[in-house]
KEVEXZA-259301 format. One record per residue: residue in one letter; x, y, z of N, C-alpha, C, CB in turn. Coordinates in steps of 0.1 Angstrom, whole numbers, plus 5000, padded with zeros to 4 digits. Glycine has a CB too. Example, Ala and Ser with C-alpha at 12.3 -4.5 7.8 and 13.67 -1.06 7.14 Angstrom:
2
A513249435078512349555078513249675078511349555090
S512849785071513749895071512950005079514149945057
This chain:
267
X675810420758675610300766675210330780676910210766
X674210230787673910270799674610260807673210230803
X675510260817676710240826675910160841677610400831
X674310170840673810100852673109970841672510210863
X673909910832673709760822674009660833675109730807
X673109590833673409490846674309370839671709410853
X674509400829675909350819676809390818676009350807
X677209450824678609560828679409560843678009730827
X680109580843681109530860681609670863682709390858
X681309740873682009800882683709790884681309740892
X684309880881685909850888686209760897686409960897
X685509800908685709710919685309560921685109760927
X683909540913683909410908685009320902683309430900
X685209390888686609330886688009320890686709350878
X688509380902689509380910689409270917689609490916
X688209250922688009160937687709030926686309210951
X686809010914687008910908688208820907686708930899
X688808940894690708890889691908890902691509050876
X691708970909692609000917693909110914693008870920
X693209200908694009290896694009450911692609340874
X694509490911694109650917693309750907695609750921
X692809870912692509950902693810010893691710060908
X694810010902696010120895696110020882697810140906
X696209910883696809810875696009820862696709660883
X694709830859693409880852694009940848692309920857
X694410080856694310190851695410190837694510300862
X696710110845697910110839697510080821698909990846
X696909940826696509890811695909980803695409780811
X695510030805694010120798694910240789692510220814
X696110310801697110390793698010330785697910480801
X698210220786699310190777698610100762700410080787
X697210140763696310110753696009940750697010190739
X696009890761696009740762694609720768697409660771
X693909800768692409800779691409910773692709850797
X690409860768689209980766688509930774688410020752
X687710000784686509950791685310020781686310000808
X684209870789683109880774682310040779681409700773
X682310100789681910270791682910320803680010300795
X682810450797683710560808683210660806685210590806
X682510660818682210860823683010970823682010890835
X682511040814682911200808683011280822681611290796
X682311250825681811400838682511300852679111450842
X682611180855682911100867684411050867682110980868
X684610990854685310920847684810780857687010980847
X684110690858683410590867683910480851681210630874
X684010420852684410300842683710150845686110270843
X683110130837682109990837682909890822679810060832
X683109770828684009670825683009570817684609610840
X683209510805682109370799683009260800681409370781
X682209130798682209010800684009010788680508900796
X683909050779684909070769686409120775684309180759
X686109180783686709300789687709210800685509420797
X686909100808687209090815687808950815686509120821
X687708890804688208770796689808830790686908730782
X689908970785690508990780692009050791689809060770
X691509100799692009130811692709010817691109190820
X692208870818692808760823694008700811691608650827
X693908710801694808710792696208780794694208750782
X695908950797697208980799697808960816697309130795
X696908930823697608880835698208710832696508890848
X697808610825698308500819700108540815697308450806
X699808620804701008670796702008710809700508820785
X701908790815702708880825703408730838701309020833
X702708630840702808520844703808460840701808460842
X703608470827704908390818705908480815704408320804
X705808560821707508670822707108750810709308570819
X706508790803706108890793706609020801704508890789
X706709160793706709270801705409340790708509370803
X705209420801703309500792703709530779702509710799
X705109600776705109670762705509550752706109800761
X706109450757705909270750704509270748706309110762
X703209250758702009240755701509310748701509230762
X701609460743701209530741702009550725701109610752
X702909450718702709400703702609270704703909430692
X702109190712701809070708700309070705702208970718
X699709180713698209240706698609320692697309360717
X698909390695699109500684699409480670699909590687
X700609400672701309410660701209240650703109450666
X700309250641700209110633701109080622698909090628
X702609180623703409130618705109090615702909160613
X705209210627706309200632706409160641706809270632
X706709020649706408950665707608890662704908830670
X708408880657710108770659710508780668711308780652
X710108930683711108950697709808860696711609100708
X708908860699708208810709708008650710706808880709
X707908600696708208470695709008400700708408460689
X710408490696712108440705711908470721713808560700
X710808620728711208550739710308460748711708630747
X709308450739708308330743708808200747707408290731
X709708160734710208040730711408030746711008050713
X712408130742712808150759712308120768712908260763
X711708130770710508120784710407970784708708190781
X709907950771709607830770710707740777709407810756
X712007740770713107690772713807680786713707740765
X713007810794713407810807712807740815713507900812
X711507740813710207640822710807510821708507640815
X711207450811711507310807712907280813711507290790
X713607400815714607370824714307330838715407470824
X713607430846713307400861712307320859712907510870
X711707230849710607110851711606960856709607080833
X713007050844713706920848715106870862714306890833
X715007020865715307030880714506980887715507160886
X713206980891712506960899712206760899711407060896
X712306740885712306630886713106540891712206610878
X714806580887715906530893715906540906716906590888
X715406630915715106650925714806540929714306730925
X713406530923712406430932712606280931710906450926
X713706240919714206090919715106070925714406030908
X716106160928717406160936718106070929717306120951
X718006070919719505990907720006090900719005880893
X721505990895722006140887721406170874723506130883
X720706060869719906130857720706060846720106320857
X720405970839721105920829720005920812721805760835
X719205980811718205980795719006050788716606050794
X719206060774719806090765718506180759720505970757
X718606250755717806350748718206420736717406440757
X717606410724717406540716717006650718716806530708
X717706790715717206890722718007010712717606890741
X717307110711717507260701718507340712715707350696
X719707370715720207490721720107640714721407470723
X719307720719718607880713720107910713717208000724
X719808010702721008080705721108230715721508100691
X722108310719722608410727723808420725722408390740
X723808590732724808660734725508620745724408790736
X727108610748727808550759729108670760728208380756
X729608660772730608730776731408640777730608790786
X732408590772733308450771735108480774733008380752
X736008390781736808390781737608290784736708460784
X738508240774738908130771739608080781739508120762
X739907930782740707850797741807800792739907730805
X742707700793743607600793743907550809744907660786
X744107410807744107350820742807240830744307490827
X743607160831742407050836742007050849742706910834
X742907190860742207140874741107250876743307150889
X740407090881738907200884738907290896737607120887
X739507320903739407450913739907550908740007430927
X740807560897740907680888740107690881741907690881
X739307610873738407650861736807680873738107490846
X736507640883735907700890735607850892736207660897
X737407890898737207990902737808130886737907970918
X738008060879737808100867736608150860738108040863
X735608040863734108100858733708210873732707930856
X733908190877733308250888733908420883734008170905
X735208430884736108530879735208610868737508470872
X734908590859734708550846733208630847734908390843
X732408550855731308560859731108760870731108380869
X731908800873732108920882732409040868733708890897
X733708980864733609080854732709100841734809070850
X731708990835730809050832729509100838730809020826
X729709050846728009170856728709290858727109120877
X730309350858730309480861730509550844731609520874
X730609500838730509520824729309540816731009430818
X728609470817727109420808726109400821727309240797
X724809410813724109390819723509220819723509480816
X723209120829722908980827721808970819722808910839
X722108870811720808760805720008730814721108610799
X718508750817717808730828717608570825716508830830
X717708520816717308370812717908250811717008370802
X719508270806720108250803721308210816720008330796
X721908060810722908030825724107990821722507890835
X725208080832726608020828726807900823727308020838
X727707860814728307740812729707720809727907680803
X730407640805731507600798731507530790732207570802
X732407580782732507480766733807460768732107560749
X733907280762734907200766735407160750734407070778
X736707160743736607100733736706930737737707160725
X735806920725735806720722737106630723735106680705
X738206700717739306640715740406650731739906710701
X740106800738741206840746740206890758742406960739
X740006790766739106870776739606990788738506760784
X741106960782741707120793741207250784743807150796
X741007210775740807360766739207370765741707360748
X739107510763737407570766737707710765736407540783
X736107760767735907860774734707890783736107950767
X734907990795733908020804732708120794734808110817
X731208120793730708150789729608180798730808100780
X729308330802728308440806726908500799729108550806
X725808500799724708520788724508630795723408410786
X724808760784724808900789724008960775726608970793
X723309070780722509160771723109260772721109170772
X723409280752724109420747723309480737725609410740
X724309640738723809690728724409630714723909820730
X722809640703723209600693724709650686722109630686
X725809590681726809650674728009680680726509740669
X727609640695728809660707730509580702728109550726
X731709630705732609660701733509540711732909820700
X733609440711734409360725734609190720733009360743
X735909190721736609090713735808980725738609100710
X735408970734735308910742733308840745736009010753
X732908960732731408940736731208870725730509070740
X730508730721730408610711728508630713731408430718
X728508590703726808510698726908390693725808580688
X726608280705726608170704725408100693726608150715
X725108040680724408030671723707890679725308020656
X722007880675721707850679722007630671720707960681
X722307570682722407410676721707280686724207380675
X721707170672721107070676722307000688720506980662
X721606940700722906870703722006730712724207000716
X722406640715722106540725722806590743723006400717
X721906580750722406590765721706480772722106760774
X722506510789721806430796721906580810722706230799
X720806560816720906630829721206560842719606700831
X722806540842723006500854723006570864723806460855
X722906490875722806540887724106480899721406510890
X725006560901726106490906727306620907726506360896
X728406510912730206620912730306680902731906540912
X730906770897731706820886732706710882732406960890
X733606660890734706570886734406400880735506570899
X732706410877732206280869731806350857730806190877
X731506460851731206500835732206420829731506660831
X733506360827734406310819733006150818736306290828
X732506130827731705960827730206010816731005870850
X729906160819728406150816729006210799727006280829
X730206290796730606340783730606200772732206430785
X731606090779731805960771730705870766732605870779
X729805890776728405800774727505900764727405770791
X727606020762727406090752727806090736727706180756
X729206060737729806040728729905850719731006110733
X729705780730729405650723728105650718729505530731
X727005720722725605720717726005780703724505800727
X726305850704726605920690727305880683727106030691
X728205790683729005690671728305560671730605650676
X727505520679726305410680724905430668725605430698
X724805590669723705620660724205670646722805730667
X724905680647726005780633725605890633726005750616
X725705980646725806100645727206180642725306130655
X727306300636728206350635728206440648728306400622
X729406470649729606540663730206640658730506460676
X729806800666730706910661730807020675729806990645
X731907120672732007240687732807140697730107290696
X731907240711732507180718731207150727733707250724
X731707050739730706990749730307160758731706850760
X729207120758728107230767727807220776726907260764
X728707240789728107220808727607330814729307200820
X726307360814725307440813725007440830724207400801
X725607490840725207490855723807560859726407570862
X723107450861721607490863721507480883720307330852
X721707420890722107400904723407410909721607300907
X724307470917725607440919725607480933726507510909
X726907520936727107550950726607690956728407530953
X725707790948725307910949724007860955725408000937
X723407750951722607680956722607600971722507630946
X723607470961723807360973724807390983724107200967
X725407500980727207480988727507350985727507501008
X728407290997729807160992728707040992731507131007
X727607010991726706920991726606860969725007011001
X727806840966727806810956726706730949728706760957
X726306650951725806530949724106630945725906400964
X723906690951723106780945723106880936722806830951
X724006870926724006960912724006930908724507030906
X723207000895722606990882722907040873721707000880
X723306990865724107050848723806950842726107070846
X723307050828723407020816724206990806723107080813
X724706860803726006850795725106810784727406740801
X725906880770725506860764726706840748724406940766
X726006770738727006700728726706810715726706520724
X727206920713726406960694726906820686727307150682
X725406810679725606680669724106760657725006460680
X724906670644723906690633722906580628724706730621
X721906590634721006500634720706430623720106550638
X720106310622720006310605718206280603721306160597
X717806260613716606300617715906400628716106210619
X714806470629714606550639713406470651714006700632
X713606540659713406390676713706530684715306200681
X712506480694712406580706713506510713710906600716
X713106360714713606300727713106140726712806390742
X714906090732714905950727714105850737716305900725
């Protein structure tokens, strides 16, 4: 091939195009995610095609959406084993849709009252059970809770504290941590939460009004004939790590597991 193809791009071309560096090129190219369409034997000078450079904006897309290169590099490769990459696509997925709906709550300044159908993925959790209904202990319980597994495990980068409340006894629960282990790890304390259908609402408000947004959950659900199962899901997406004592600005996820008897994004 000619390398002076007036169909062919220069390095530098395509850096200043994409906004890529050369190192970054280079990276691709070793980790076998990049052939340029010619490379000089005697220079090593590398000339880039229209293919090339289409394909190049692809893995900067991927990397966008939180991929890591060796994720990209079997979501090319591999046409048949992709189940990580699917799950952490879907992840992603699930996380974007979370801060779409922060931002929205944001922007109406209500507490948020839509009922929704919604899939909870499942995960690994560091969990430890509660008894007791005052909330400045179960606070500083999760919080607790929350220290001893980051010096234990390594965090779920995706994944947000919650609590699980039983339906019947709302002093009883447990504090739940989304931590990444090794496969087969040995710890009465480390659970995989199975993934379920549930109904939520994303309020936005105190901690000490979930008892108003859990009930209005639970009449929908005897209104529709849902069966209800587990326990209630308060999934802290904004809190005081955020807002400090400016309550009225947090956002949690409460949510109902229920067994649908039809499937529905959203009511």
């Amino acid at each position: 091939m000619n390398p002076a193809n007036k169909d062919l791009f220069q390095i530098g071309e395509v850096t200043k195009q994409l906004g890529v560096t050369r190192r970054m090129l280079l990276n691709y190219e070793d980790l076998g995610l990049l052939t340029p369409a010619y490379k000089s034997e005697s220079s090593g000078f590398r000339y880039y095609s229209a293919d090339n450079i289409v394909h190049i904006r692809i893995i900067k897309t991927l990397q966008g959406l939180g991929l890591s290169l060796s994720e990209i590099s079997r979501y090319f490769g591999n046409t048949e084993k992709l189940e990580d990459v699917i799950e952490r696509m879907t992840s992603l997925r699930s996380q974007l849709d979370l801060c779409i709906v922060q931002l929205q709550l944001r922007q109406s300044q209500t507490a948020g009252s839509e009922i929704l159908h919604i899939t909870l993925p499942s995960f690994t959790a560091f969990c430890r059970e509660f008894k007791g209904s005052d909330l400045a202990e179960k606070t500083d319980g999760l919080r607790q809770t929350f220290i001893e597994a980051t010096k234990k495990y390594k965090l779920n980068s995706v994944g947000k504290m919650c609590t699980e409340v039983s339906i019947g006894r709302a002093s009883d629960g447990r504090y739940v941590v989304p931590v990444a282990v090794d496969p087969g790890i040995s710890d009465e304390h480390v659970k995989t939460l199975p993934q379920i259908n549930a109904i939520c609402i994303y309020y936005r408000g105190p901690y000490e009004n979930f008892h108003t947004v859990q009930d209005k959950l639970l009449d929908y659900a005897k209104e529709n004939n849902l069966t209800t199962c587990g326990y209630f899901r308060n999934t802290f997406m904004e809190g005081p790590p955020t807002h400090g004592a400016n309550k009225d600005a947090y956002i949690t996820q409460i949510a109902l597991p229920v067994q649908f008897l039809t499937t529905g994004s959203s009511i």
